[in-house]
C-alpha positions as CSV (number, residue, x, y, z in Angstrom):
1,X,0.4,-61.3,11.8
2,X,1.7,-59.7,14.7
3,X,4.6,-58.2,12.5
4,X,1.9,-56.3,10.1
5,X,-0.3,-55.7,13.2
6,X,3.1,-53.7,15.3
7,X,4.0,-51.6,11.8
8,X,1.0,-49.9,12.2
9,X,1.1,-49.0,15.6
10,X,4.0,-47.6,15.0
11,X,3.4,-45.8,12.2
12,X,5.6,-47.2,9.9
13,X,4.5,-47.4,6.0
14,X,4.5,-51.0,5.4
15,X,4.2,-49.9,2.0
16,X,7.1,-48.1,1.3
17,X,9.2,-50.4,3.1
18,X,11.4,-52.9,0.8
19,X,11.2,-56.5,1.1
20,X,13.9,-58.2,3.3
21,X,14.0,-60.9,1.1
22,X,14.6,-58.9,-1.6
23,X,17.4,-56.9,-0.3
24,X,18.7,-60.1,0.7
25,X,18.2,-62.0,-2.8
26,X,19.7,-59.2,-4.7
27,X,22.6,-58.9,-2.3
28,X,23.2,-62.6,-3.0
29,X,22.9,-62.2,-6.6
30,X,25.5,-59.7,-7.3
31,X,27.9,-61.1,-4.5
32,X,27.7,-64.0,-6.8
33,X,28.4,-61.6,-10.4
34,X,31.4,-59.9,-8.0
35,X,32.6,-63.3,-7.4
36,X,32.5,-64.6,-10.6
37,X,34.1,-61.5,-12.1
38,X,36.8,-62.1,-9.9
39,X,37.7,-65.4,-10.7
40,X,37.4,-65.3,-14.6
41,X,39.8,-62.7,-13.8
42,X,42.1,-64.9,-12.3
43,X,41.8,-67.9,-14.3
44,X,42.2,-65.4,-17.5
45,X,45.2,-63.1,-16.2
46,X,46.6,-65.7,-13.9
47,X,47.2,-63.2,-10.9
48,X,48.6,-64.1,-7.7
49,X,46.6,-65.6,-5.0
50,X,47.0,-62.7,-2.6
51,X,45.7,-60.1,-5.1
52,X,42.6,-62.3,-6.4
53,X,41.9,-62.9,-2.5
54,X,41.7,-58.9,-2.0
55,X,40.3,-58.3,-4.7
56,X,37.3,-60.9,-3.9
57,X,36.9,-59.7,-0.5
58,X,36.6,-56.0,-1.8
59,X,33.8,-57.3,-4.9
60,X,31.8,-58.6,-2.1
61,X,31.8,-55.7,-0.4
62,X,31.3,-53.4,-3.1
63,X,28.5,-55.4,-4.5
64,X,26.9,-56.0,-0.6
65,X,27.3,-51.9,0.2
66,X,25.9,-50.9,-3.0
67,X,23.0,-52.9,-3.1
68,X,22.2,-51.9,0.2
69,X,23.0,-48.6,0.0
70,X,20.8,-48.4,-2.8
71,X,17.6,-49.6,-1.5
72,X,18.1,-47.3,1.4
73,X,18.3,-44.6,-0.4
74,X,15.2,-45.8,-2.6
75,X,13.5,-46.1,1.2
76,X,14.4,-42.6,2.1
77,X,13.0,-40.3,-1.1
78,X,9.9,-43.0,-1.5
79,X,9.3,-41.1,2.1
């Protein structure tokens, strides 16, 4: 209550604001597509561990930078 109670003292538009859990839960979700992608790659090309290790690192932070990326953006023109 106290959350809801200091957005509008500070003049924040609770209603424009995204979710938390929802950035969070979509964030999960396609860390979980990036990391799946990855490994069907390497059980279906057989790729060496270093590369499917990069690669999976890099998928995770595509997928975590875009999705957060695109809610802030969705943030700033809802404004």
């Amino acid at each position: 209550m106290l959350f809801i109670v200091s957005l509008y003292v500070d003049l924040v538009y609770s209603f424009v604001m995204v979710s938390p859990i929802k950035k969070f839960t979509m964030v999960f979700i396609w860390m979980g597509i990036s990391a799946a992608l990855v490994l069907w790659i390497y059980s279906l090309f057989n790729i060496p561990d270093e590369v499917a290790g990069v690669l999976y690192f890099i998928g995770i932070g595509m997928a975590a930078t875009g999705v957060l990326n695109y809610y802030r953006e969705e943030e700033i023109s809802s404004k």
